[in-house]
N, C-alpha and C positions, 0 to 999 in steps of 0.2 A: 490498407491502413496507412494513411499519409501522414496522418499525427495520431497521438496519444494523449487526449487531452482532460477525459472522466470515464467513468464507469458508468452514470447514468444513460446517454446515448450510444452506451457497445450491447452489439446485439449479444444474442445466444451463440452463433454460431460464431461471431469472430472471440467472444471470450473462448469459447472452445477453442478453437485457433489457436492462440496465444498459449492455452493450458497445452494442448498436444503435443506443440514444436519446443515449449518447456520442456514435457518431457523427454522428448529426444536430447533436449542438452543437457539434461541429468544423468543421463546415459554416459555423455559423453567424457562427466568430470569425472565420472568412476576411472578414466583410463590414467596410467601412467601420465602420459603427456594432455592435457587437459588441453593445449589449445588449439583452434579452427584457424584454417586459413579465409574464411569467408568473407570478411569487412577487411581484408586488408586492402589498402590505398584508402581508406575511408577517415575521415574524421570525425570523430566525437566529442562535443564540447560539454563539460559539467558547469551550471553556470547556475550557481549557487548564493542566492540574495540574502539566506538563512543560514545558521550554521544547523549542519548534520554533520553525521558521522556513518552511521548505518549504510544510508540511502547515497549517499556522496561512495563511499570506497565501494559497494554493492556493483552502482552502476559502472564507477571506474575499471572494478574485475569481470563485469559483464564485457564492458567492450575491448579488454585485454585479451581475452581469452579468445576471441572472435578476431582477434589481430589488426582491429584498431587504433589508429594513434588517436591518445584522447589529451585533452586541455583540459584542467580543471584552474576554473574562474571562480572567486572567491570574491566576494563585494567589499571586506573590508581589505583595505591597502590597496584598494583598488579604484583606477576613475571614480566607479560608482561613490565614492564616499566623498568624491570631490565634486560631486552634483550633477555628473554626467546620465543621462536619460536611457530608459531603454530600448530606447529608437537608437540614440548613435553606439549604445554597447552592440544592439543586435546588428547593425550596419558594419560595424567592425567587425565580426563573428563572419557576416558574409565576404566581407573583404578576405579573410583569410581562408575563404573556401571549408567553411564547414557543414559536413553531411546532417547529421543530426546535432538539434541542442536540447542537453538535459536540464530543465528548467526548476529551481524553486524558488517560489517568492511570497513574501509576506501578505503582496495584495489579491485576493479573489479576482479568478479573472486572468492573469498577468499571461500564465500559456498561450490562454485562447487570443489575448491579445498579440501577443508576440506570430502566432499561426497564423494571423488571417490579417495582417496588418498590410504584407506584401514589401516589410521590409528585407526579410529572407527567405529564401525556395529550402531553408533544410527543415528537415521533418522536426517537427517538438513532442518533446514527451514531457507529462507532468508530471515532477519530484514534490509535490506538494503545493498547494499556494492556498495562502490564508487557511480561511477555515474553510474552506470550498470541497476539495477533493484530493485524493491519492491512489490516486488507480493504481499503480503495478504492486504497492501495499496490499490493495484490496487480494491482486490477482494472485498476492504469491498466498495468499490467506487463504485462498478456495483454492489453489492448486497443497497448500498441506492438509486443508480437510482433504480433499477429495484424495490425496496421495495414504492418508493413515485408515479410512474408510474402504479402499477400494486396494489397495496396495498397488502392485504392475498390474491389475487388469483394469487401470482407473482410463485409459484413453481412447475419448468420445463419448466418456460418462458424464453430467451435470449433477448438480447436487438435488433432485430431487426425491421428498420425502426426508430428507433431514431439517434440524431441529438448529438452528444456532442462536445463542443468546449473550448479546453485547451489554456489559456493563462499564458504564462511570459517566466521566464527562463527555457525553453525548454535545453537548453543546456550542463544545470548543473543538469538535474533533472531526479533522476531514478522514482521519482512517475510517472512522464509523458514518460518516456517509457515504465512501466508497462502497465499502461494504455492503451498508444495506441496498445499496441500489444494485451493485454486480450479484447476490448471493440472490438478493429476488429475480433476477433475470434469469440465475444457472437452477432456478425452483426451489429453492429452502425456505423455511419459513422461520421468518427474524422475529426475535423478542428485544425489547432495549430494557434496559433495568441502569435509574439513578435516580437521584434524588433531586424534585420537581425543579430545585433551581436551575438542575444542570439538563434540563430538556427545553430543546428548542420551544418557543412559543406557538406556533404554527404550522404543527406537522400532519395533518390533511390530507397533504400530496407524498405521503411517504408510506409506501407498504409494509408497513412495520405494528404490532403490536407494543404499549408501552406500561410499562409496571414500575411501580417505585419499591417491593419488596421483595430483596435477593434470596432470601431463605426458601421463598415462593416458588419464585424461578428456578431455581436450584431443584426443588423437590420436581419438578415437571421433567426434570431430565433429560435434558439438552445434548445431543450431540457433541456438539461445542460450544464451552463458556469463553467466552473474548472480554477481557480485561483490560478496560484501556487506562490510558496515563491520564495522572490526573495535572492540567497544562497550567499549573500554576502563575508561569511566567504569559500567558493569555488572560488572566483573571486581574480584573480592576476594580474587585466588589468581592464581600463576602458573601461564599457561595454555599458556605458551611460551617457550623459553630467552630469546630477545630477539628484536626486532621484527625486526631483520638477516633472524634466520634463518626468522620466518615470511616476509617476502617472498619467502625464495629459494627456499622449497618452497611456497608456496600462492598468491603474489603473480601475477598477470597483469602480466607486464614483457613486451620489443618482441620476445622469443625465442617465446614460448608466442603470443603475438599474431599474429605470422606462421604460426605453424603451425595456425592455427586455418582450416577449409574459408572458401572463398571468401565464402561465403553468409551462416555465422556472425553474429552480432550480440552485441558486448557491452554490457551493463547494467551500473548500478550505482543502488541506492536513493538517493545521498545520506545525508547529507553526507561528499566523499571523501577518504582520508586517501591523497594522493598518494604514492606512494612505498611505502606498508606494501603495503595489496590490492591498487591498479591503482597502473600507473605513469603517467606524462604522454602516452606515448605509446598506449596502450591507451584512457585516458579522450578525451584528443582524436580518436583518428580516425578518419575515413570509417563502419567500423565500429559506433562508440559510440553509445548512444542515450538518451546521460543528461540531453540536452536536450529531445529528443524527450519523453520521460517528464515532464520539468516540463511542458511544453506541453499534453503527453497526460491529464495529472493536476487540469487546472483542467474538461476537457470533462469527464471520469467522473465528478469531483464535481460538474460543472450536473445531472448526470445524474441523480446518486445522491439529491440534494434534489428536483429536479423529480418524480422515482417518488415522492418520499415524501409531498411538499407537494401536487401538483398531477397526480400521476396519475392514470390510470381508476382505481376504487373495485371492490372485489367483493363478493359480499352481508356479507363480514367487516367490512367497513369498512376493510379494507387496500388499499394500492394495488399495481395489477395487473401 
């Protein structure tokens, strides 16, 4: 694994991969002293075009913990807002000898550009970009289905024969394309549920089933219901009468919650807009797994760096 750059081209077995060595370092947080000596001499850059919060400290504690010195690059107050390119930021970044860069950026593309440009040999992983993709979102997503499903006997398990069903703005949302691409590969079968404006126009090439009625979806009894954000600050057009009335047709409130099978689990990527998608009761309880997921999201990324920085080697020079 040389980069990290979507979920749709990672096979089966390297997401396995990824999920396994996860859990080894979920093991490892359980100890007193949480941190590896593994990445140490290594650099990690966070190099952040968007604001987060989550995904930015997440991967920051990922390469602390592995004993990395990390950079965290922020675009405003920085060159970049003075019109500097991402050729000469990334040129800088090699100038100062950085092993990996953690990348997000507003334009689709921007990873894979930054990877294969040949302006820098360090490994890239994608913290988001546009609406395109979010792979280690995706991965920590199927590492806590597969973690509450299968509990310690989850590794070298895929998710086949499970049920997951993503609801909201499909449209705007690279979580939920990661998603459906890596959960089809680990063998689940996806349903998407929103309302017609917020699905893409051209989905064809997507293994995905789609339904515009959550009450629907709900009664089928899904595994896991995934509740995404609704990305307002992305929308340039009214995509729905008013917020009222997407809750009361798409929203996970204490009625649809209940009627969810026992077993069920809901998600939520972050960050939650209480009341629109989930309600209070849905995001707090027993159920929910949107803390689990933060927790879940610092292991997959010791993970995702360690394969890159510190894995076995194969005649590519890629890690294995």
């Amino acid at each position: 694994m040389r980069h990290l750059l979507d979920t749709k081209t990672l096979s089966r077995d390297a997401a396995l991969r990824i999920l396994d060595v996860a859990e080894d370092m979920a093991d490892t947080q359980q100890r007193e002293v949480k941190k590896l000596p593994t990445l140490r001499g290594k650099t990690v850059v966070n190099l952040f075009f968007e604001d987060s919060t989550r995904t930015r400290i997440s991967f920051e504690a990922a390469a602390k913990r592995l004993s990395a010195d990390v950079i965290n690059f922020s675009a405003k107050g920085s060159s970049v807002s003075k019109g500097e390119s991402l050729q000469d930021t990334a040129q800088t970044l090699q100038a100062m000898g950085a092993d990996a860069v953690v990348i997000r950026h507003g334009a689709s593309g921007a990873p894979r550009t930054l990877a294969t440009s040949g302006w820098i040999t360090a490994g890239v992983v994608n913290a988001g970009d546009g609406t395109h993709e979010h792979p280690t979102q995706a991965l920590l997503d199927a590492f806590t289905i597969r973690k509450r499903r299968f509990g310690t006997d989850s590794r070298g398990r895929d998710l086949s024969g499970l049920a997951v069903t993503i609801v909201g703005d499909i449209l705007h949302s690279r979580v939920a394309r990661s998603n459906v691409w890596l959960l089809h590969t680990l063998g689940a079968t996806v349903t998407l549920v929103a309302p017609p404006t917020l699905v893409p126009q051209d989905m064809s090439a997507w293994p995905v089933r789609v339904v515009y009625d959550l009450d629907a979806a709900v009664a089928e009894a899904p595994d896991a219901l995934m509740m995404l954000r609704i990305q307002l600050e992305r929308m340039n057009a009214a995509y729905f009468p008013t917020e009222r009335e997407y809750s009361r047709r798409w929203g996970l409130d204490a009625t649809r919650l209940a009627g969810l099978a026992a077993d069920s689990i809901v998600m939520h990527p972050g960050p939650m807009n209480r009341g629109l998608e989930i309600s209070a009761d849905a995001a707090d309880s027993s159920r929910s797994t949107v803390l689990d997921q933060v927790s879940n999201g610092v292991s997959v990324r010791m993970a995702v760096l360690y394969l890159l920085l510190a894995g076995e080697r194969d005649d590519d020079g890629r890690a294995a």
